[in-house]
N, C-alpha and C positions, 0 to 999 in steps of 0.2 A: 851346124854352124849358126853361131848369132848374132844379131844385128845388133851393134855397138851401140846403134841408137837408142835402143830399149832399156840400155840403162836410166835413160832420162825422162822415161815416159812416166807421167802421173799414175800413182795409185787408183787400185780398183774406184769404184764408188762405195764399194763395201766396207771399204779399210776407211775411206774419209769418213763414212758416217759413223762408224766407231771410234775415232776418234773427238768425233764433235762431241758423241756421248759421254764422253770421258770429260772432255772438257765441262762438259755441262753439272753431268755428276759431280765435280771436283766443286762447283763453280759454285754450287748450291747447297754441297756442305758447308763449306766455307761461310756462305750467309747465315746457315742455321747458326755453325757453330757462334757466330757473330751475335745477332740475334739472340742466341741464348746466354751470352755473355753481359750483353746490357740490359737483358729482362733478369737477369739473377741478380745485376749490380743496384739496378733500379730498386729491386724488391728490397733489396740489404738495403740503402739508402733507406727506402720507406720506413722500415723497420726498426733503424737505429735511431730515425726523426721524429717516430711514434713513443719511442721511449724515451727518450730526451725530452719531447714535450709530456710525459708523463712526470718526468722527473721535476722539469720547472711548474708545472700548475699545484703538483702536490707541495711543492716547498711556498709556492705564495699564496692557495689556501692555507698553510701552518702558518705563513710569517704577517700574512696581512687580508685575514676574513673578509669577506663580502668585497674584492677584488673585481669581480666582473663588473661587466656594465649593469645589465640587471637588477645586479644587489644595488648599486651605486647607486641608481634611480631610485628604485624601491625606498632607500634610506632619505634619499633627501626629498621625495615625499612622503614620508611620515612626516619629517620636519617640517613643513610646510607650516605657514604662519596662519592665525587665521584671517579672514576675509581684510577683515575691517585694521590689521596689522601690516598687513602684505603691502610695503613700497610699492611693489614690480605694477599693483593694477592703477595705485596714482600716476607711476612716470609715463606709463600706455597714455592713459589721457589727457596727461600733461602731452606730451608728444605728439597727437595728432591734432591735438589746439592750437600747435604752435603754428602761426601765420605762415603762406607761402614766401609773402613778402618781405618778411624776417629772413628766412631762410637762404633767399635770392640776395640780400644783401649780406646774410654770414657769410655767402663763397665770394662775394666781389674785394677786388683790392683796396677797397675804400675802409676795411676791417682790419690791414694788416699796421699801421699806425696805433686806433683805438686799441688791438689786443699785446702790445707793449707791457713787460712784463718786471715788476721789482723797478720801475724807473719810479723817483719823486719826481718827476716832471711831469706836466700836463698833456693830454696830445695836445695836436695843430689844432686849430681853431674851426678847421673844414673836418676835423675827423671826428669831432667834436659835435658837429653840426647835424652830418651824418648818422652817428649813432642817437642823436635825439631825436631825428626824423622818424625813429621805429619805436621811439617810446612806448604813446598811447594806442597803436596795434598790439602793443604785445603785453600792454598793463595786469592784462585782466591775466590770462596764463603766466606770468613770469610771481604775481601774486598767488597764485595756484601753488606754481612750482616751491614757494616758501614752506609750505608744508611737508617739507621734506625735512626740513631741517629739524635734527635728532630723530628721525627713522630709525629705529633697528635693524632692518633689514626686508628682506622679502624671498619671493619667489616668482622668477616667470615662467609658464607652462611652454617643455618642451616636447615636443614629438620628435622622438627618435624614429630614423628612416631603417626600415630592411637593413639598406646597407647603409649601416652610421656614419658613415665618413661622408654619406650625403645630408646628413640631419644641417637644416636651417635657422640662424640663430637672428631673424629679423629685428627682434628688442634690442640688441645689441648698439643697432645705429640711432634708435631709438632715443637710447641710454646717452650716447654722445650728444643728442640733438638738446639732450632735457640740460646735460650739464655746461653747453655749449650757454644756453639760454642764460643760467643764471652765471656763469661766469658776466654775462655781458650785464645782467641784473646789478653784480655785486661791483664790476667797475662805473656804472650810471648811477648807483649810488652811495661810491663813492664821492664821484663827482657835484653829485646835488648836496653835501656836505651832510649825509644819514649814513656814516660809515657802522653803525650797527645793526641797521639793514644789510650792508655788504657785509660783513661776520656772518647773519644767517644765511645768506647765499653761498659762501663757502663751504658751510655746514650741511648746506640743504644740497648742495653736487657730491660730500660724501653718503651723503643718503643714498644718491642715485646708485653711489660704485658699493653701498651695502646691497642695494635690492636687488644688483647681481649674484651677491654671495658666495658660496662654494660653487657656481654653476661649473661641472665637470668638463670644462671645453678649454683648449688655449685659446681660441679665438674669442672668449668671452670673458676668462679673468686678462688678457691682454685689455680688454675695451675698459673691463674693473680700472686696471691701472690710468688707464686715458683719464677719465670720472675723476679718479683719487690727485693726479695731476690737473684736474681743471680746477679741483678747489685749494691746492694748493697756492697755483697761481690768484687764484681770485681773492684769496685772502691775504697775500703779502702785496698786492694790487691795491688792494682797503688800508693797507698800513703803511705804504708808501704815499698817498693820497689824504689819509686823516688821520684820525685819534680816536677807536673804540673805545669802546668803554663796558660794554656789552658782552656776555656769551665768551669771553677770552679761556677760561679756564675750561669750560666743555669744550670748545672747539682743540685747545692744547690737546684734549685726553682725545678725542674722536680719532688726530691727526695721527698721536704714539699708538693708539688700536690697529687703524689703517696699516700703520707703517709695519705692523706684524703679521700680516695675511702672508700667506708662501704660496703665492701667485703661480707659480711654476710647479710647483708641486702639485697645486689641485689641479692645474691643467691637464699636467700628467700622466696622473691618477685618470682619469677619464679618457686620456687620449689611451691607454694603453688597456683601458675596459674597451673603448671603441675597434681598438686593431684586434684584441682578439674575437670581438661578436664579428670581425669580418670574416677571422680564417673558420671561425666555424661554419659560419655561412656558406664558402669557398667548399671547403669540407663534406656538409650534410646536403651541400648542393641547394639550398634557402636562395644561393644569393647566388645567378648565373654566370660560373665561371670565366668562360672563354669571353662572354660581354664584357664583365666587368674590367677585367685586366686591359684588354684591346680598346674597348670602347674610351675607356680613362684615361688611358696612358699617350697610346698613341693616335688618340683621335680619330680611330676610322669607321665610318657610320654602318656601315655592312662587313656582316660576320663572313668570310669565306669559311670551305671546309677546312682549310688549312691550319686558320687560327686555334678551331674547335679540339683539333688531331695535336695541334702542339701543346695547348693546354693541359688536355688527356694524358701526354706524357709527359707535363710536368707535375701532375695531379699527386703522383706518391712521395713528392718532393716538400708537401705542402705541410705535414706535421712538423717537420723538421726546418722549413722556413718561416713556421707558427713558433715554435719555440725561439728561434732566435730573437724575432719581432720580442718575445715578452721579456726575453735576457736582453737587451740592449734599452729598452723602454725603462726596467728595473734600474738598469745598472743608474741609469739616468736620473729616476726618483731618487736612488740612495744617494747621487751626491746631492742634493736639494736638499738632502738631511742634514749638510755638513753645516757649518760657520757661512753668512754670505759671504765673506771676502775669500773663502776659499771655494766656493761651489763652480767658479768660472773655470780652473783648473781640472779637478773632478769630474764635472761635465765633457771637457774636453777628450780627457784619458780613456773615454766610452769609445770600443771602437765600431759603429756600423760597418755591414755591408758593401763592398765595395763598389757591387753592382758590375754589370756589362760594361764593355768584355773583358773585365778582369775576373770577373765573380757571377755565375751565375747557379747557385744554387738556392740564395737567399732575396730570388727577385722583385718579390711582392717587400719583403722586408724591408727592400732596397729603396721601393715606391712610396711605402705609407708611412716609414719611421723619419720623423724629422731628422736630418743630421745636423752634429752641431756647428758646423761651418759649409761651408761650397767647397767644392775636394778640389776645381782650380777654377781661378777668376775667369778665365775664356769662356767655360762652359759652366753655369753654375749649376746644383742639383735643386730643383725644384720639385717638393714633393705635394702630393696628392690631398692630402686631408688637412695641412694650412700653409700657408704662402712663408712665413715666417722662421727664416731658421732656430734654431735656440741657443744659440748664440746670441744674436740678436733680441731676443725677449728675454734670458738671462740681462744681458746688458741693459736692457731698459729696467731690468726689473730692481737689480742695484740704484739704477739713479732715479726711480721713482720712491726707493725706499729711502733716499738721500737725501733727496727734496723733502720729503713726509719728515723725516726726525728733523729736519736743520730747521721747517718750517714751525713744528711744537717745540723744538728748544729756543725758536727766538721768541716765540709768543710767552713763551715764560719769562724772557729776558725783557720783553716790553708791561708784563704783569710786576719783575722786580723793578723798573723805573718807575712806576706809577704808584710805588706804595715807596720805595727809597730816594726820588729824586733823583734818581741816578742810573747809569747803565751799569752793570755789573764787570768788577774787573777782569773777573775768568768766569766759568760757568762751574767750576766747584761753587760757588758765590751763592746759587741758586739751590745750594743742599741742604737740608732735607726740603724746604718749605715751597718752593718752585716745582723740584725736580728730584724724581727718588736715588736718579744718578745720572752721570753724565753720558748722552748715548753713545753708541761707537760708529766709527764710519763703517759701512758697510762694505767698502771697498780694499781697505788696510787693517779694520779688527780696530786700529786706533781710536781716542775720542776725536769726539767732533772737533775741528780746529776755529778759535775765536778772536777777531781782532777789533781792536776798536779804534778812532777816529775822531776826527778834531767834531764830528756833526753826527756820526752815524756808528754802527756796530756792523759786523760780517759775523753772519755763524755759516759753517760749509764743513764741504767734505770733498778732501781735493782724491782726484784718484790719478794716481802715478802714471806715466806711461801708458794713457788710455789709447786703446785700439782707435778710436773716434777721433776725430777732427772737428771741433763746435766753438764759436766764440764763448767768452762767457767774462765776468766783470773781473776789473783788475784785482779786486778784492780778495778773490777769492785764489790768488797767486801759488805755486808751490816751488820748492827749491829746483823742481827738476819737471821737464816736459810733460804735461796732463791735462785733465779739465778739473776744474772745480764750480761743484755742484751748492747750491746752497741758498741764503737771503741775506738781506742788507735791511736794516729798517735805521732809518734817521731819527735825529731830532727832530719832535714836533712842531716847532718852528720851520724846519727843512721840508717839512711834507707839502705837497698838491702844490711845487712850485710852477711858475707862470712857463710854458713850453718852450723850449730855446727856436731863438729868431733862425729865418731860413739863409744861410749864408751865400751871398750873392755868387753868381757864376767867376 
């Protein structure tokens, strides 16, 4: 007979440990087979990203030779100028001649009056004051700096870093400091009534944005563009203020050369030699992986093993995040190929990376490829190798190139009054003998738009529905919400008038 109890009595010890075993056996296939699921998928990722970057480098050695960084370099020193040609070693020693005390008074508010810009009015009589107190400190360099005017160009010596997206480009502020100078050159004298002194200083700050040249960086034809907008300004500053007479027709042709660089393009071009000497880097192991990605991105001074081990398995992802970077950098160049007024579109229709954690297969790509906008205003994307979306140097690169043509089509139109007595009715007015043709705006493909005035002329370039918010003169009006880009030059009688009185509280 049996005890009823015994049905509920616990299994041997024998039976539990066969069963743990079982469970364990099960427990650990399971992991293999896991395991060997994302080391087979891994490898096929690797695999398909190795041939896909095979397939994009062979198509852009066929479409655009000497593509990498290296060649790029290589080429643009061959070109190098010689010694005693080279802008790039006068703006150096223009630059570090340039007073402290000049400098400390360029960033004070006491500058934002005297750098007034296309106004025929004089400054205030205290801004006035101001900027002649730095005259004779800065005589002897701001004469230096004349020697720039009709430069052809240069070059300044760069060292590319290991990892290029660290390369330093110190000339660059440089270049600002040189062209900051004679802007201030060309508005003192205009003021001392030597406005073909101020012509050569206009001229002499496209020099400076020559002797950057093709430098392969955004960061450096950005500062080009700064330079080529300092002498813009300085020269419709001299023509709001006097009557040259001087140097008009070189500075016209300098202004239409200028206004042709593809700023964005050459930057491009380099930035996307730069991303790929990074992934090889990344790659061939040159450039240490797990540092570089963590140390850059997220800031953190000590490498755990952890970071090293995720790296590791992100490591076979990296052909495949290498080709995207150069499809997306590419697609980018080709619309810089297109018409400007249509490149802002073009550019846009590129699609990046989406990044964490929507997209994580393309996360280096995600890091060091500019994208052309902030994907939402809360959190914006800021990437690794320049601060600048491209969007935003697309857009500046329009209205730098707006300024440049509006600024050589009015100086043509102040070369037709000087020999006709007169402003010209339209800017066809100015064909052949002015002008080979009328420019376009660079924002609608249209020509430039031209009005004239009971005292003065407007040449501009309105652009439609601009993303931007900017004051800008009545002048340059359009039928429907924009900004208009451009210059105003008066009657000679209207120029360097007395500064309007300070209206009481």
């Amino acid at each position: 007979m049996t005890d009823p109890d015994d049905d509920f009595a616990p299994p041997p010890p024998r039976a539990r440990f066969r069963w743990v075993r079982k469970l364990a056996f099960w427990g650990l296939g399971l992991f293999a087979a896991i395991a060997f699921v994302l080391f087979l998928g891994r490898w096929q990722t690797g695999r398909l990203g190795q041939r896909q970057l095979t397939v994009t480098t062979n198509r852009l050695d066929a479409d655009d030779p000497g593509w990498r960084l290296d060649a790029i370099m290589a080429a643009r020193k061959k070109a190098e100028p010689a010694r005693d040609e080279n802008a790039a070693r006068l703006v150096l020693e223009i630059a570090d001649g340039v007073p402290d005390e000049w400098k400390k008074w360029r960033g004070s508010k006491e500058t934002a009056l005297w750098d007034q810009t296309g106004d025929n009015r004089l400054p205030p009589q205290d801004a006035i004051t101001s900027a002649r107190s730095q005259a004779v400190a800065t005589s002897r360099v701001r004469a230096q700096a004349l020697g720039l005017c009709g430069a052809r160009g240069g070059q300044f010596a760069v060292t590319v870093e290991p990892d290029p997206l660290g390369t330093l480009l110190p000339h660059v502020e440089k270049c600002l400091t040189v062209a900051a100078l004679l802007r201030y050159d060309g508005h003192l004298s205009a003021l001392e009534k030597a406005p073909n002194r101020g012509i050569s200083s206009a001229r002499a700050a496209l020099g400076v944005a020559r002797a950057i040249g093709d430098e392969p960086f955004l960061g450096s034809q950005f500062g080009r563009m700064k330079c080529a907008t300092a002498a813009v300004q300085t020269a419709m500053q001299v023509f709001a203020r006097g009557e040259p007479t001087e140097g008009l027709a070189e500075l016209q042709a300098e202004l239409f050369a200028e206004a042709e660089v593809p700023y964005l393009r050459i930057g491009l071009r380099g930035e996307r030699g730069m991303v790929d000497a990074l992934f090889r880097g990344l790659e061939e192991e040159t450039i240490p992986s797990e540092h570089w990605i963590w140390i850059k991105y997220a800031g953190i001074n000590e490498i755990g093993s952890e970071y090293a081990a995720a790296f590791r398995a992100y490591r076979a992802l990296l052909p495949g995040d290498h080709a995207k970077a150069l499809d997306t950098l590419t697609g980018y160049l080709e619309a810089t190929n297109r018409p400007p007024h249509e490149q802002l579109a073009a550019l846009s229709a590129v699609s990046p990376p989406m990044g964490p954690p929507n997209e994580f297969r393309h996360v280096i790509t995600w890091l060091v490829v500019p994208p052309y906008a902030r994907t939402t205003p809360a959190r914006p994307h800021t990437f690794i190798s320049e601060g600048l979306l491209l969007s935003e140097f697309a857009e500046a690169e329009l209205q730098c190139r707006a300024n440049l043509l509006c600024a050589a089509t009015g100086i043509a139109c102040e070369r037709f009054r000087r020999k006709n007595g007169r402003w010209p009715g339209a800017l066809t007015d100015l064909l052949p003998a002015f002008l080979p043709a009328v420019p376009q705006n660079p924002f609608d493909g249209t020509p430039l738009s031209y009005r004239t005035f009971q005292n003065r002329i407007a040449v501009y370039c309105f652009w439609a529905n601009a993303p931007l918010k900017q004051e800008y003169p009545d002048e340059f009006r359009g039928d429907v919400p924009g900004i208009g880009y451009g210059c105003r030059l008066w009657d000679p009688d209207r120029r360097g008038r007395p500064a309007e009185e300070k209206k009481g509280p």
